[in-house]
DOMAR-449001 format. One line per 2 residues: number of its first residue (from 1); their letters; for each residue x, y, z negated of C-alpha. Coordinates in pm, whole numbers, always signed. Layout:
<pts>
NUM	A	X,Y,Z ~ ... .
</pts>
This chain:
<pts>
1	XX	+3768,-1919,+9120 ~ +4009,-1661,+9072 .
3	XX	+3741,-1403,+9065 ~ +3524,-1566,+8795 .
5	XX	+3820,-1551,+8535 ~ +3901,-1206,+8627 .
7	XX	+3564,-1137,+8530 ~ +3561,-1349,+8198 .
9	XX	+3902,-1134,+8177 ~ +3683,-810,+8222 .
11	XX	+3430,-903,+7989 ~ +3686,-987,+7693 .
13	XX	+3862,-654,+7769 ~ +3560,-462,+7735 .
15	XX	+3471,-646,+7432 ~ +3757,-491,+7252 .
17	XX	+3737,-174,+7382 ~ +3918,-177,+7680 .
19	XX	+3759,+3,+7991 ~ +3909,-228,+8342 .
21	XX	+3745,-230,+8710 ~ +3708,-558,+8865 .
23	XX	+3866,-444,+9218 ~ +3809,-694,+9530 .
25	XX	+3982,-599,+9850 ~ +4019,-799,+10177 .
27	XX	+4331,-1022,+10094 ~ +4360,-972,+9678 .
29	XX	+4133,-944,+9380 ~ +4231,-753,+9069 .
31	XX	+4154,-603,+8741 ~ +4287,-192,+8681 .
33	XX	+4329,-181,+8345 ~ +4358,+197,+8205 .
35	XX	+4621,+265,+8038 ~ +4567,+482,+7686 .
37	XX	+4867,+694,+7743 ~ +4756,+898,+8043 .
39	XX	+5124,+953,+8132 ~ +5136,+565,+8209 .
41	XX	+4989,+411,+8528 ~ +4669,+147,+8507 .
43	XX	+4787,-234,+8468 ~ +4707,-411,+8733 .
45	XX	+4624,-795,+8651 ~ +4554,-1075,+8894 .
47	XX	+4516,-1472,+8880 ~ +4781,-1688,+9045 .
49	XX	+4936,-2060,+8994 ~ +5222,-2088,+8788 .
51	XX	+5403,-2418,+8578 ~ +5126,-2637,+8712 .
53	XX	+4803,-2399,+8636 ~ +4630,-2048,+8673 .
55	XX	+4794,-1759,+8491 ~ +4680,-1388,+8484 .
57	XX	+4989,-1217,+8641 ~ +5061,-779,+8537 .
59	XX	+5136,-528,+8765 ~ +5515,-667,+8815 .
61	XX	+5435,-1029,+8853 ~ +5498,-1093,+8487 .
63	XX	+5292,-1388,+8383 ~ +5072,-1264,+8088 .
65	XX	+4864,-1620,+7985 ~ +4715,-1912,+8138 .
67	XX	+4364,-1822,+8229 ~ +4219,-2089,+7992 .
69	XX	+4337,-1855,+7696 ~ +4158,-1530,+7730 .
71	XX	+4219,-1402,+7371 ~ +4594,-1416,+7410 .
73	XX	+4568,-1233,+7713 ~ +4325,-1030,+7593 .
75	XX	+4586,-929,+7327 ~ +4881,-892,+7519 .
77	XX	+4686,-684,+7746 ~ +4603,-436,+7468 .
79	XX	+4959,-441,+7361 ~ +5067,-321,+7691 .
81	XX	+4821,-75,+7763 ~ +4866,+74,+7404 .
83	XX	+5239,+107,+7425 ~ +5375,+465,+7391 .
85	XX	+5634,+597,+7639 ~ +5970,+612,+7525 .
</pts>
């Protein structure tokens, strides 16, 4: 389950320009998201239950959006990977 929305995740991402790796290891599935400031390391997003439902989760355990609203994470996603270093 958690796989399928990564990959509806992907496809959004790529939609808007956004270049991510669907990533599957033995115990965790994830998306890399590059970052567009090469000084910044990839986001890493997975799915997990939160407040009663599935969220995508960043790199930190941040909750980003419930997985029913890809555009908003889909946005957020693009705000974090776009963000310069201070």
């Amino acid at each position: 389950m958690e796989r399928a929305h990564l990959e509806e995740l992907r496809k959004a991402l790529e939609g808007k320009g956004l270049e991510s790796d669907l990533i599957e290891g033995p115990n965790v599935t994830f998306l890399r998201i590059g970052h567009r400031n090469p000084e910044q390391r990839p986001e890493a997003v997975t799915c997990r239950e939160a407040e009663g439902e599935l969220f995508f989760v960043g790199s930190f355990g941040s909750l980003i959006a419930p997985a029913r609203h890809i555009e908003s994470a889909v946005e957020r996603i693009a705000h974090r990977v776009s963000a310069e270093v201070p």
